[in-house]
C-alpha positions, 0 to 999 in steps of 0.5 A: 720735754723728754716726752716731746723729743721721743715723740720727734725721733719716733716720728722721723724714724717713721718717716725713714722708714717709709721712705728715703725722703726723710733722710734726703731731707736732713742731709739738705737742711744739714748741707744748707746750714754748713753753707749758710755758717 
C-alpha cells in the first residue's frame, strides 16, 4: 500500500518535472471538484 502510493507520487513528481501539465492537470481536477461539491 505504502509502496503503491510512493510509486503515485514519484510518478506525478516525474510527470512535473517534465512538464507544467502535470500541474495544470491537478488545478482542473481540483477546480472540477470544488465545483462539482
Amino acid at each position: 500500500m505504502h509502496d503503491q502510493m510512493t510509486l503515485v507520487i514519484e510518478s506525478s513528481v516525474e510527470a512535473s518535472h517534465v512538464s507544467l501539465a502535470g500541474c495544470l492537470m491537478a488545478v482542473s481536477w481540483l477546480g472540477l471538484c470544488l465545483l462539482v461539491c
